[in-house]
NUFILUM-136441 format. One record per residue (C-alpha): residue in three letters; x negated, y negated, z. Coordinates in steps of 0.02 Angstrom, whole numbers, plus 50000, padded with zeros to 5 digits. Each point is the difference from the previous one (the first is absolute). Example, Ala and Ser with C-alpha at 12.3 -4.5 7.8 and 13.67 -1.06 7.14 Angstrom:
Ala493855022550390Ser499314982849967
This chain:
Unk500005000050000Unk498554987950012Unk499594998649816Unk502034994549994Unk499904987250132Unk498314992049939Unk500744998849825Unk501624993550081Unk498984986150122Unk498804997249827Unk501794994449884Unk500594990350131Unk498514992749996Unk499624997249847Unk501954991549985Unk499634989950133Unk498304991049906Unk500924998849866Unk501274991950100Unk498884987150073Unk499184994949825Unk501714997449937Unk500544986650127Unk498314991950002Unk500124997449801Unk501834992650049Unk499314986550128Unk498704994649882Unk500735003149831Unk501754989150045Unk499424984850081Unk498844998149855Unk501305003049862Unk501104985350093Unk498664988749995Unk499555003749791Unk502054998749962Unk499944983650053Unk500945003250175Unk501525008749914Unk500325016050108Unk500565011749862Unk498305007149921Unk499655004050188Unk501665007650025Unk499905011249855Unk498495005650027Unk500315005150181Unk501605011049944Unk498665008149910Unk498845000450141Unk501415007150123Unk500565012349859Unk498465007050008Unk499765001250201Unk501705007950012Unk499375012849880Unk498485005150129Unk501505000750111Unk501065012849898Unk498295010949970Unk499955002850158Unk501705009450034Unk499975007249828Unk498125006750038Unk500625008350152Unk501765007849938Unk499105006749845Unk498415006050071Unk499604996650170Unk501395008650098Unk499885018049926Unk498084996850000Unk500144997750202Unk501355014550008Unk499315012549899Unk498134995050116Unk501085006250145Unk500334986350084Unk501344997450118Unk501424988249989Unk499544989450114Unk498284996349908Unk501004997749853Unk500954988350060Unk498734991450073Unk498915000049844Unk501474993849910Unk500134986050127Unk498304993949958Unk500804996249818Unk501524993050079Unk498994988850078Unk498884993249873Unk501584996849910Unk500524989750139Unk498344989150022Unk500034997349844Unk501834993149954Unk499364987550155Unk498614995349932Unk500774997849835Unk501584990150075Unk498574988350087Unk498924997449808Unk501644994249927Unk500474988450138Unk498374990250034Unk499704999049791Unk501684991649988Unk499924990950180Unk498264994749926Unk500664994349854Unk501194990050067Unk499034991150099Unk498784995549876Unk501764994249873Unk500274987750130Unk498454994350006Unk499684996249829Unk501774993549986Unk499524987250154Unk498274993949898Unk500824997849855Unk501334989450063Unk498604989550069Unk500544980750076Unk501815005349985Unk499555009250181Unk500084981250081Unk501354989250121Unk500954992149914Unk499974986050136Unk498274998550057Unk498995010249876Unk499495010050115Unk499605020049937Unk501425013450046Unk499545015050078Unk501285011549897Unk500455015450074Unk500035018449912Unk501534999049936Unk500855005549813Unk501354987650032Unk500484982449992Unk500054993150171Unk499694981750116Unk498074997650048Unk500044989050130Unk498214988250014Unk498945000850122Unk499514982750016Unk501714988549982Unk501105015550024Unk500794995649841Unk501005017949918Unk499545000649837Unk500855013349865Unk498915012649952Unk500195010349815Unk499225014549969Unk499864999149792Unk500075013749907Unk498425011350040Unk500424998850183Unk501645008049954Unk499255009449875Unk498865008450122Unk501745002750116Unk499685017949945Unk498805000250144Unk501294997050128Unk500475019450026Unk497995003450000Unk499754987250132Unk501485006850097Unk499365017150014Unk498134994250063Unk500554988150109Unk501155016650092Unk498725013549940Unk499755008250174Unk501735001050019Unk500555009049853Unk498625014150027Unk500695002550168Unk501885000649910Unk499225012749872Unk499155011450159Unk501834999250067Unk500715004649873Unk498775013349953Unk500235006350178Unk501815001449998Unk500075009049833Unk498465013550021Unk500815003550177Unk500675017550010Unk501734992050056Unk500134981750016Unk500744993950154Unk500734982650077Unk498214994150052Unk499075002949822Unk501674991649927Unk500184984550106Unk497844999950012Unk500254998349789Unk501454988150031Unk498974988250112Unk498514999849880Unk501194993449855Unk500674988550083Unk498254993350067Unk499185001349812Unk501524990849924Unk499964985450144Unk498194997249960Unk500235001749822Unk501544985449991Unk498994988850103Unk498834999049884Unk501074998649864Unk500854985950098Unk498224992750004Unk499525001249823Unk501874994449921Unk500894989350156Unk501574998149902Unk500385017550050Unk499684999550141Unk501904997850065Unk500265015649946Unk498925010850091Unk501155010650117Unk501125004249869Unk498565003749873Unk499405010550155Unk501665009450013Unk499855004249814Unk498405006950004Unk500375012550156Unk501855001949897Unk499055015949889Unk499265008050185Unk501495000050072Unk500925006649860Unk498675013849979Unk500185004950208Unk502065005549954Unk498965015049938Unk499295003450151Unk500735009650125Unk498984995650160Unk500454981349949Unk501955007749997Unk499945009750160Unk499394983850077Unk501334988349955Unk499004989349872Unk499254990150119Unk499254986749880Unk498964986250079Unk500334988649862Unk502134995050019
């Protein structure tokens, strides 16, 4: 069984470098395509859906590898079925580091980008960023919307317009979002993975994957709120919609049933 497991370890491996090169292309190849296409975000766009096509596809070799070859290999080594699950694990898991780590390339790219959008937006709109009272220079806040800057100096609230790259680069808002309540979703996605890998899930892993929405999606908004104020009147009912698809998903689950629904979120 120990030629099976050091070929097993050695794919997983190998996957795993190949992995790694493929990301580090991403965070150098993107940044510099946005910079050649003149700050417009779709060459970098398109070639990241090419970039996370071909991720995925380390992803998918990894379960196919190990349906199609792998298991017997293990089985007909004599191994028990606890060792196979546990070398199957080891897959599982790489699958899961690496949807993370993929999930994090995409976000800081785009979060990236839309930082430096706003940026170049800001220099090109040059003495425009001045009171109109005093003269004095605006400090202009992250935003992708039209909003009142007020000065610093004679307090004077001045109208602020984005123009159109600002908005243009609103594509970064969802991006921004996500990094800004990055350590919450990964403890919503280890919820959830806990909940649905347990043998049966009960009221605890339910309400445990309940709480963690509700904290990603409260971090999330707020940022949101941040980045595009005019919306930000809406944010418990945007926050009820965004839970609506949980709690709609939990009517399949008996445990949540048996316990009355008992949904934090009224």
């Amino acid at each position: 069984m120990n030629d099976v497991l050091m070929r097993w370890d050695g794919f997983l491996a190998q996957v795993r470098e190949r992995f790694v090169q493929v990301m580090c292309e991403a965070h150098e190849g993107c940044p510099a395509l946005l910079e050649q296409a003149g700050f417009d975000p779709t060459p970098m766009g398109n070639a990241w859906n090419a970039i996370e096509q071909r991720a995925q596809e380390l992803g998918r070799k990894i379960e196919e590898t190990w349906s199609s070859k792998v298991e017997a290999a293990f089985e007909a080594a004599g191994a028990s079925p606890q060792q196979v699950q546990s070398e199957r694990m080891k897959g599982d898991s790489l699958r899961h580091w690496m949807d993370l780590e993929r999930e994090k390339a995409r976000i800081g790219i785009y979060a990236n980008a839309g930082r430096a959008l706003f940026q170049r937006a800001l220099a090109e709109m040059g003495k425009g960023l001045s009171c109109t009272s005093c003269g004095a220079p605006l400090a202009v806040p992250f935003t992708f919307r039209a909003q009142n800057v007020p000065c610093s100096h004679c307090r004077t609230v001045n109208g602020f317009e984005p123009g159109a790259r600002i908005r243009m680069a609103e594509v970064c808002v969802h991006p921004l979002c996500e990094e800004a309540s990055w350590e919450p979703w990964v403890a919503m996605i280890e919820a959830e993975r806990a909940a649905k890998h347990a043998r049966e899930a009960t009221i605890h892993h339910l309400q445990h994957w309940e709480r963690a929405q509700i904290v990603f999606w409260r971090a999330y908004l707020t940022k949101r709120a941040e980045l595009l104020p005019d919306q930000a009147h809406a944010f418990e009912s945007d926050l009820r919609g965004r839970m609506r698809a949980f709690y709609e998903s939990m009517e399949r689950e008996s445990a949540w049933i048996r316990a009355g629904r008992p949904r934090a979120l009224l």
